[in-house]
C-alpha positions in Angstrom: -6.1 -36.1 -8.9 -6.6 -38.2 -12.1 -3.9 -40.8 -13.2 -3.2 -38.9 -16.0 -2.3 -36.0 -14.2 0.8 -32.9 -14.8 1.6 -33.6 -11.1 4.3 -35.8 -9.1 1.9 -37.5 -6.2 3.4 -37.8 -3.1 2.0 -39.8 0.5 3.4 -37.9 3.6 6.3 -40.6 3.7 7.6 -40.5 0.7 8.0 -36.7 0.5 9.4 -36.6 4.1 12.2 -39.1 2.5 12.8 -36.0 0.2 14.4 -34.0 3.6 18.1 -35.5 2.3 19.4 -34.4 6.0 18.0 -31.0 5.9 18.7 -29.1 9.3 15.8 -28.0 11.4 16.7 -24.5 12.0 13.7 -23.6 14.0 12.9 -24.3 18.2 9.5 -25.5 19.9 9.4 -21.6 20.8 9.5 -20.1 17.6 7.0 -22.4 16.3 4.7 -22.0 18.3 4.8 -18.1 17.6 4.2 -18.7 13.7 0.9 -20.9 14.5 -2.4 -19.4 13.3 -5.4 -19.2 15.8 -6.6 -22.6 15.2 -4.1 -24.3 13.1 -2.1 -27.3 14.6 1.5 -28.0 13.9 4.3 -29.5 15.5 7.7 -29.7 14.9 7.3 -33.4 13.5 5.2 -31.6 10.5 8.3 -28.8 10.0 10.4 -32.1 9.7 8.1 -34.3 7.3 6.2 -31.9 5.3 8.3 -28.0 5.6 12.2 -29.6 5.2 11.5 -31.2 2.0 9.8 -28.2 0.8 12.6 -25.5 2.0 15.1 -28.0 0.2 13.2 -28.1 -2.8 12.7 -24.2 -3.3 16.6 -23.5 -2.0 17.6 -25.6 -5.1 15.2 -24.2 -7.3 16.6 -20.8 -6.0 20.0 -21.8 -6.8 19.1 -22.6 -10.1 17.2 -19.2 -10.3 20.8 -17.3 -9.3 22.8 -19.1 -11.5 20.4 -18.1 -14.6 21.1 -15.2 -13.4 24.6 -15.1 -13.4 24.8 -16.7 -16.9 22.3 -14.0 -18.9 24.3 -11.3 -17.2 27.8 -12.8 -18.7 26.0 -12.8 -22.0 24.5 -9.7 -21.7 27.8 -8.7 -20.8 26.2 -6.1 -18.0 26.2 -6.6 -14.0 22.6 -6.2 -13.8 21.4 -7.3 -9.9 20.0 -10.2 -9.0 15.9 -9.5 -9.1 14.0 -11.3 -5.9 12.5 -14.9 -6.5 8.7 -14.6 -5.5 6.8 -17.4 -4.3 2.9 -16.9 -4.2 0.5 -18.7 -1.3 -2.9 -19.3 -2.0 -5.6 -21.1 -0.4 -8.8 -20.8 0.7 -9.7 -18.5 3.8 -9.3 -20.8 7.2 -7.0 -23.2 5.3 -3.8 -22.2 6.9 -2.3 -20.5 4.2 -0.6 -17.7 6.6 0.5 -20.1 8.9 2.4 -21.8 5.6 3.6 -18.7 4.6 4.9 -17.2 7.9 6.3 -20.7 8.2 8.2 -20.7 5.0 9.6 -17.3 5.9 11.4 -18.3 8.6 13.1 -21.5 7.2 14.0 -20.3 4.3 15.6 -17.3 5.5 17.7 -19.6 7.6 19.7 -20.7 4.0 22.7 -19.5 3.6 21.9 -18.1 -0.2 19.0 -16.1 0.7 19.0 -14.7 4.1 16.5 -11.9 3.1 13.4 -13.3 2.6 9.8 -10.3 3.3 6.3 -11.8 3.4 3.3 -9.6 2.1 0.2 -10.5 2.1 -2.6 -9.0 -0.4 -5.2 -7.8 2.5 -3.7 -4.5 1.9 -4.6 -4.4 -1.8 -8.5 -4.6 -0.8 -10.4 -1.1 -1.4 -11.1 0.5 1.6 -14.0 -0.4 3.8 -15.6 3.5 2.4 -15.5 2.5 -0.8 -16.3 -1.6 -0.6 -19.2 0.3 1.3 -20.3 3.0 -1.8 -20.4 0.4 -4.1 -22.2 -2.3 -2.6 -19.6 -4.8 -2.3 -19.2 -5.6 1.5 -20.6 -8.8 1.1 -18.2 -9.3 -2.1 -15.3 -8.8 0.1 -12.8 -11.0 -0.5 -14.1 -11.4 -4.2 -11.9 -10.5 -7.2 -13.7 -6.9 -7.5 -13.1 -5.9 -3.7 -9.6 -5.9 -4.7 -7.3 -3.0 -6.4 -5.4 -5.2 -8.8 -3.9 -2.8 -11.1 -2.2 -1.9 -7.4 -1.2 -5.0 -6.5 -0.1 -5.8 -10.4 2.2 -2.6 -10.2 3.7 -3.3 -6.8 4.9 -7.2 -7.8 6.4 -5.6 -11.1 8.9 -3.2 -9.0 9.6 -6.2 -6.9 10.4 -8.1 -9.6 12.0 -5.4 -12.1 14.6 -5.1 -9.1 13.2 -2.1 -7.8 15.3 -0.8 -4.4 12.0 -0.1 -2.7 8.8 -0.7 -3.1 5.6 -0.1 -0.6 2.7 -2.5 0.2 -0.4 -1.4 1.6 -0.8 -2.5 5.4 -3.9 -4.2 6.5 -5.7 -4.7 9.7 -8.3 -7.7 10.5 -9.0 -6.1 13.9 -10.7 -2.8 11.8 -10.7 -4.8 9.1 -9.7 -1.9 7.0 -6.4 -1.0 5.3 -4.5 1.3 7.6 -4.4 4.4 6.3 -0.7 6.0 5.6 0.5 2.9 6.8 3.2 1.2 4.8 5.5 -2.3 4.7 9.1 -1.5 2.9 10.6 -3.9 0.7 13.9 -3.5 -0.3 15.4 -6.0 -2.6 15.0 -9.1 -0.6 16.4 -12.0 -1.8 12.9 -13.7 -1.8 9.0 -12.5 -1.7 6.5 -14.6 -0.3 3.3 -13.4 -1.5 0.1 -14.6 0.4 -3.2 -14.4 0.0 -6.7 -15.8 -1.4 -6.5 -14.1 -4.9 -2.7 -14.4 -5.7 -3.4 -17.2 -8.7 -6.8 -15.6 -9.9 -7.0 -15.0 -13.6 -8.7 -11.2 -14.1 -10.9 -11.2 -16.8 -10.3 -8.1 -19.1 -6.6 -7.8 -18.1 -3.6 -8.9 -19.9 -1.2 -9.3 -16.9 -1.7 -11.5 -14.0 0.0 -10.9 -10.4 0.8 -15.0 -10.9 2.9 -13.9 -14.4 5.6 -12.4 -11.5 5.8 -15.7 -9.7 8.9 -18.1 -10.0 7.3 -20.9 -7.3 3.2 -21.2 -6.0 1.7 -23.5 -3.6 -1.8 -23.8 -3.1 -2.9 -24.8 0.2 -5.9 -27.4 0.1 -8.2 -29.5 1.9 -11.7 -31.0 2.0 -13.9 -28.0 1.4 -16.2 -29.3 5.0 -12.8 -29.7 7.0 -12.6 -26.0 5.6 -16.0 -24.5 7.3 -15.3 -26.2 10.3 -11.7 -24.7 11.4 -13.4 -21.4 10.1 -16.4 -21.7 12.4 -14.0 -22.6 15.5 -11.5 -19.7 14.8 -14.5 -17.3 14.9 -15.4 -18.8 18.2 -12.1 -18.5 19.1 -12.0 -14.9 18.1 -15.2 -13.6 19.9 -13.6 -15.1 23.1 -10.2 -12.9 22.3 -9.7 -10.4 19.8 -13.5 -9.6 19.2 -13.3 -8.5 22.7 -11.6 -5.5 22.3 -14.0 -2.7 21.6 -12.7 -1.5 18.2 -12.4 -4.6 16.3 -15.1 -4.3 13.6 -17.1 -7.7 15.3 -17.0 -6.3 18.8 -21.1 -6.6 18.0 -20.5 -10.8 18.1 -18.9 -10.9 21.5 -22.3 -11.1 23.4 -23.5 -13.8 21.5 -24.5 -17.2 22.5 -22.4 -20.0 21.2 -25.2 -21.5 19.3 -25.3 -17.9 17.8 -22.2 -17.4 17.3 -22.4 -20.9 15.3 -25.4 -20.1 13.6 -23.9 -16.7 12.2 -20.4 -17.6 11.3 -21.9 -20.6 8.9 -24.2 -17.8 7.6 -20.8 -15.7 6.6 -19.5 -19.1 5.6 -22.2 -20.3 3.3 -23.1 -16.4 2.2 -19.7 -15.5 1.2 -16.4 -17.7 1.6 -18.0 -20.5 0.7 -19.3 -18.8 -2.9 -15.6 -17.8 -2.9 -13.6 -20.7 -2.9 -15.9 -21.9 -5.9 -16.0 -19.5 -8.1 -12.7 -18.0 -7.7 -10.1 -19.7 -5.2 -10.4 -23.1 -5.8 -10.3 -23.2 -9.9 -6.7 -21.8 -9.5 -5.4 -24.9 -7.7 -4.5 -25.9 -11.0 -2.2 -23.6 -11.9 0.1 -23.7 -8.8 3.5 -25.4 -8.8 3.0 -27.2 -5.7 -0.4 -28.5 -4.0 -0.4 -29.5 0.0 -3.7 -30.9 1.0 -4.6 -31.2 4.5 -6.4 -33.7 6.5 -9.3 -33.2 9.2 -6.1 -32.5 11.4 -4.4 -29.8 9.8 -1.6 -32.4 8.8 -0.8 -32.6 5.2 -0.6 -36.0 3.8 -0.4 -35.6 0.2 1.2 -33.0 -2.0 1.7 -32.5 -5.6 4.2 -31.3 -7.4 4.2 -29.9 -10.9 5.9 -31.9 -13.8 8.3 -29.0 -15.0 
């Protein structure tokens, strides 16, 4: 980042200084249950890098609910609180569910908003039929694979208050949206939404799935550190859940690791790659809050918008 920049900068140090006694509501155990294939974290991380960031939203939150509490007085209604949503994005690889499963857990764990669903926007992708009719199996992942106007219209009832709403449910071992398959959101307190697209600027639309969002992060790192923990979570997947014989790349099991190398940078270079330039990584700009990653999955800087 430039020195002229709309962003607080923050080493890992002075943002872990930021905690202010936060509790660490969350075990060895459960951790390790939140952890992506390949992504590293340890409880130090929660404490340094997560704390601050729990404390941060819970006050921005609060400030949210008391908003709210002061336009309903001068509306003079009782109108109910709508949920604060949060949007994750980041490349693919990057970590970005981890964050977000992460994020789910501790900030449920506040007092003020107990209720907190996660969705991610896998479920918003055409179906595999169509991405197939219309030539965009290779553009999967891209802006066009996706049904926006869907996803648009389901962040709108969560935010307009709605008592339940229904999100599309998505499977990476078909890798295909489950068909009359549903995830229920009922007026949680906050909605972490997750995935690639989720700060993406639509050309030829007027509203934007980020318009909905009260708080975005954008998970970063060097765009090499990137291919790399993608190539070794696709060897880690054709050792385990490529092995069963109806995941979509049950065909990659068999091969060699040099192979298996060879075609997961093709996928890499041929697709996520042309991804994150086009699309992903211009919206790191317009999130609230950046975390970049080192070579070790550790963050050690984030940004923070200027409000």
């Amino acid at each position: 980042m430039s020195s002229f920049t709309p962003y607080f900068e923050f080493n890992r140090k002075k943002w872990a200084s930021l905690r202010n006694h936060t509790p660490l509501p969350l075990t060895e155990e459960e951790l390790e249950s939140l952890k992506g294939l390949n992504v590293e974290i340890s409880i130090e991380e929660v404490e340094k890098i997560y704390l601050p960031l729990t404390r941060l939203i819970n006050l921005y939150v609060k400030a949210s609910q008391q908003l709210h509490t002061v336009t309903t007085s001068f509306l003079g209604n009782n109108e109910k609180k709508v949920p604060y949503i949060i949007g994750i994005a980041g490349s693919v690889a990057v970590g970005k569910s981890t964050t977000a499963r992460l994020l789910q857990t501790l900030l449920s764990r506040w007092d003020n908003h107990r209720k907190v669903d996660l969705v991610t926007t896998d479920g918003f992708l055409y179906s595999t039929d169509l991405l197939k009719k219309n030539g965009l199996m290779k553009r999967k992942g891209f802006p066009e694979s996706y049904d926006t106007q869907k996803l648009i219209d389901f962040i709108a009832d969560v935010k307009s208050g709605k008592n339940k709403v229904e999100a599309p449910i998505y499977s990476h071992m078909i890798y295909d949206v489950l068909p009359n398959q549903v995830q229920t959101i009922c007026t949680p307190d906050i909605l972490i939404l997750e995935g690639i697209n989720v700060l993406q600027v639509n050309k030829g639309k007027q509203t934007f799935v980020s318009d909905f969002f009260d708080f975005s992060i954008y998970v970063d790192a060097e765009v090499s550190d990137i291919k790399r923990w993608y190539i070794e979570r696709f060897l880690l997947l054709q050792e385990t859940a490529f092995q069963n014989p109806n995941s979509y790349f049950h065909r990659y099991t068999n091969l060699s690791k040099e192979n298996a190398v060879k075609k997961a940078t093709q996928i890499w270079e041929e697709i996520n790659l042309i991804n994150l330039d086009e699309n992903i990584l211009p919206t790191r700009g317009r999130a609230h809050l950046v975390l970049k990653k080192d070579s070790d999955h550790k963050v050690k800087d984030i940004y923070l918008r200027k409000l």
